[in-house]
C-alpha positions in Angstrom: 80.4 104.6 -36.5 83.7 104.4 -38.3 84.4 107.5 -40.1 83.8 107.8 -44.0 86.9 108.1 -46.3 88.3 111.0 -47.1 89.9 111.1 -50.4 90.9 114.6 -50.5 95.2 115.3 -51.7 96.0 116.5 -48.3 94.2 113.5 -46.1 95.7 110.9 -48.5 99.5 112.5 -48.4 99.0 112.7 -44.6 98.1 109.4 -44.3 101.0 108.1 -46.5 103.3 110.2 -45.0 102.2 109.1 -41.2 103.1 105.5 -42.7 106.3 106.4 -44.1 107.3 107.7 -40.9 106.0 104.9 -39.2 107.2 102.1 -40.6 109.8 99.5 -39.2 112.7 100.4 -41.5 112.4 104.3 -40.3 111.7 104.0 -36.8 114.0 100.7 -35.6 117.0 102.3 -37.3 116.7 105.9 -36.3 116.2 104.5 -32.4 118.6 102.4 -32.4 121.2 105.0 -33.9 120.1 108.0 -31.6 120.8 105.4 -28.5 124.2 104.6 -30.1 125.3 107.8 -30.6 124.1 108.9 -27.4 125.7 105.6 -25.7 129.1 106.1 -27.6 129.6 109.9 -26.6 128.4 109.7 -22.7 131.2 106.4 -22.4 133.8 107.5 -25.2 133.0 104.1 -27.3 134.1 104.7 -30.9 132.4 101.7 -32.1 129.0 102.5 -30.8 128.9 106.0 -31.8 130.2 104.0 -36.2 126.9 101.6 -35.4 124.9 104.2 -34.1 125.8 106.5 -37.5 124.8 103.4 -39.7 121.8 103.0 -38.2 120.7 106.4 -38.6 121.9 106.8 -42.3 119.8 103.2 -43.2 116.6 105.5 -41.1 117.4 108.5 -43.4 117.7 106.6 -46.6 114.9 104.7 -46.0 112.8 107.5 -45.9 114.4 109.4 -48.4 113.9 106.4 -50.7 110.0 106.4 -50.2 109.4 110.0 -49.6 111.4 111.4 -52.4 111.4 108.0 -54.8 108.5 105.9 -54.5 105.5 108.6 -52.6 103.7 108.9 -56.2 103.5 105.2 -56.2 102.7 104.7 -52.8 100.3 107.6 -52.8 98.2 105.5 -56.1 99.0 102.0 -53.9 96.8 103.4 -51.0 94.2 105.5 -53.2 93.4 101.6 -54.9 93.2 100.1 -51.5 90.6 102.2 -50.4 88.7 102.2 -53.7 89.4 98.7 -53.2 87.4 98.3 -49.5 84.7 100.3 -51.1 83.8 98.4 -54.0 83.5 95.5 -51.6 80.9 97.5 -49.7 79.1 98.6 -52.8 78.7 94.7 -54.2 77.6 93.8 -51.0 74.7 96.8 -51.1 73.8 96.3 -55.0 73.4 92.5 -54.9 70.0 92.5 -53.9 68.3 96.3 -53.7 66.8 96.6 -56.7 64.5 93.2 -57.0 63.4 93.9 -53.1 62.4 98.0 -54.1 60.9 96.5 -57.1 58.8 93.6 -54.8 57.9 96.8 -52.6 56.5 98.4 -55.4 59.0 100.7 -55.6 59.4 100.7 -59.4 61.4 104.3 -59.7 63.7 103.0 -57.2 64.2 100.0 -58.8 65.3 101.3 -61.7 67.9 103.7 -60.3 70.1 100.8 -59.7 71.0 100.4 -63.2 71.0 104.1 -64.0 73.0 104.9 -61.6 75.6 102.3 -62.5 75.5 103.8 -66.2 76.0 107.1 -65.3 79.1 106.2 -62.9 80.2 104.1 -65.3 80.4 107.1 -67.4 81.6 109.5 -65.8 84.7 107.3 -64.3 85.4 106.8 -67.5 85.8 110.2 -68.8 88.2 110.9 -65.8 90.0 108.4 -66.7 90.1 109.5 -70.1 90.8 113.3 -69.1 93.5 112.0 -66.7 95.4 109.3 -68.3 99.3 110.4 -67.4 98.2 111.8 -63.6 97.2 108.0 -61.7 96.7 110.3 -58.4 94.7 112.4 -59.3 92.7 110.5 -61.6 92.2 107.5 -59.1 91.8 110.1 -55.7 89.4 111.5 -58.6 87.9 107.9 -59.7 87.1 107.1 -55.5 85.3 110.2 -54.6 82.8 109.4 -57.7 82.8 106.2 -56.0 82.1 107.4 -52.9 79.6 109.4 -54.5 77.8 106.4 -55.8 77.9 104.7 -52.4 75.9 107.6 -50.9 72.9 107.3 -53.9 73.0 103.5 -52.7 72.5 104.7 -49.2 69.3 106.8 -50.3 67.9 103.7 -52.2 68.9 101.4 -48.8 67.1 104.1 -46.4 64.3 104.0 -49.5 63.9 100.0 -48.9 64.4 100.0 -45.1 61.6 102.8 -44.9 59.0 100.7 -46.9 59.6 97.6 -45.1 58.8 99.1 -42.1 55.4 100.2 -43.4 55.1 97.4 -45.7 52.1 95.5 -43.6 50.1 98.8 -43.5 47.3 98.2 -45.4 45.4 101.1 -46.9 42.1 99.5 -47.7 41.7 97.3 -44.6 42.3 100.9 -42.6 39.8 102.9 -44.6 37.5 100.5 -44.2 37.9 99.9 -40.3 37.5 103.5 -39.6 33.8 103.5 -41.5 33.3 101.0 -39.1 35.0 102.4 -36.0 32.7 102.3 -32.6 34.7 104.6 -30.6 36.7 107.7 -31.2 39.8 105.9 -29.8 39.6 103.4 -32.2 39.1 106.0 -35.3 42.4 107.8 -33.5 44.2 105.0 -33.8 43.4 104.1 -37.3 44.4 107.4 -39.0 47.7 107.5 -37.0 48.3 104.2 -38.7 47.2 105.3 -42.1 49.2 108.8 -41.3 52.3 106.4 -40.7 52.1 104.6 -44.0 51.8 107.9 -45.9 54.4 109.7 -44.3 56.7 106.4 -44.8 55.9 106.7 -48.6 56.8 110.5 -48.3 59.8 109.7 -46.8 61.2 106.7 -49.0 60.2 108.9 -52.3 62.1 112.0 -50.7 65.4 110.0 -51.0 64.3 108.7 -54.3 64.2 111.8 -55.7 67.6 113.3 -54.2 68.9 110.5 -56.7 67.2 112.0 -59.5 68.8 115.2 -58.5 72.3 113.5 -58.5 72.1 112.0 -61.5 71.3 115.4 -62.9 74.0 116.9 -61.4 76.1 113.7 -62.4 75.6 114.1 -66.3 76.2 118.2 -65.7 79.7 117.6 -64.8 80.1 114.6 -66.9 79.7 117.8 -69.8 82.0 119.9 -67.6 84.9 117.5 -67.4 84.2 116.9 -71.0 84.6 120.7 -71.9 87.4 121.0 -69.5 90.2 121.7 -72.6 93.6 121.8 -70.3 95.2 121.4 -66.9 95.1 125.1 -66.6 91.1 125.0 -66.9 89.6 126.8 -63.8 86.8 124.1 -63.4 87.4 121.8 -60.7 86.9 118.9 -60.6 87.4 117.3 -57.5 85.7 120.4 -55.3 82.8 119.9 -57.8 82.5 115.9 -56.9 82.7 116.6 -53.2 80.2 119.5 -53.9 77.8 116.9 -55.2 78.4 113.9 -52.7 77.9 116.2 -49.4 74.5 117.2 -51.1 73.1 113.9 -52.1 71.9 112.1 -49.0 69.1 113.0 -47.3 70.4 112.6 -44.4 73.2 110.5 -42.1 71.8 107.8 -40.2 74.5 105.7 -37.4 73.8 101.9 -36.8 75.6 101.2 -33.4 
């Protein structure tokens, strides 16, 4: 399984910085000027060892340029691509979820989806708002809430999957089969199916209800970031969001 996103400062300067490095414009130059100063003093070649100092200088400007100049923008740039290839996953999950938890007779479920939009909705915005001259932080801020509403999706996707499994359990048809059950076997075999469908319900309202919990915990820091008066405040926001998203799911589930 491809691993989630981390949006933490250091993973997203490390990553911007391993592309800096990386790129055409540092590494072409810089190898082509260590082989012509290295070619120019072993055979005494003047012009080799002027090329070779030219092609190092464009390496070490380049990078100046983008480490030094342009690594705030470029640090935002790759924050909104990933926020970017995450929204895409969470239309793709929210286009249908709530009318097929609703058709399962999930109605609680159901109605998380728009909730849960509201609340994210929300508390974006008062990032945003708390935020406005720091696009870093504010959007590295704005993708872990994401992220954060991606894994309440996930708990109302395992909530769905869960009941669709057990969906063509019937209740009624099993109590009524084991009044008329002829062997032990058979009345065995009933209440392990009736046990299934109950402990399927169990399971799907377990992850219902770690959404309630997050949407609790959503609206308490919504207040926090709220009452957060300065830059200097010692509430944090971003451990408190990571806090939050590590607790939510029920559980992590792989799909080879």
């Amino acid at each position: 399984m491809k691993p989630e996103t981390d949006f933490s400062k250091k993973s997203i300067e490390k990553k911007v910085n391993e592309d800096i490095a990386s790129h055409s414009l540092t590494l072409f130059p810089a190898a082509a000027g260590i082989l012509g100063i290295l070619g120019g003093a072993l055979f005494a070649l003047p012009t080799a060892l002027t090329l070779g100092g030219l092609s190092l200088a464009v390496s070490i400007s380049y990078f100046s340029i983008q480490k030094f100049g342009r690594f705030g923008k470029l640090t935002a740039g790759y924050i909104t691509q990933l926020r970017n290839e995450q929204k895409e996953k969470l239309v793709q999950k929210l286009s249908t979820i709530g009318g097929e938890l609703q058709a399962l007779g999930c109605h609680q479920g159901a109605a998380q989806v728009e909730r849960l939009k509201t609340k994210f909705d929300g508390l974006i915005a008062m990032i945003q708002e708390k935020l406005p001259d720091n696009e870093s932080k504010s959007g590295r801020l704005n993708a872990i809430a994401e992220k954060l509403y991606l894994a309440t999706i996930d708990n109302l996707l395992q909530a769905r999957q869960i009941l669709q499994s057990i969906d063509d359990i019937d209740l009624d048809y099993i109590e009524e089969q084991i009044q008329r059950a002829s062997s032990n076997q058979e009345r065995e075999t009933l209440e392990a199916r009736r046990q299934l469908k109950l402990d399927g319900i169990q399971a799907a309202e377990e992850r219902i209800a770690h959404n309630e919990v997050a949407m609790t915990k959503v609206n308490q820091l919504s207040m926090e970031i709220a009452q957060a008066r300065s830059k200097n405040s010692p509430f944090d926001m971003e451990e408190s969001l990571h806090e939050i998203t590590n607790n939510v799911r029920v559980e992590q589930w792989i799909a080879e």
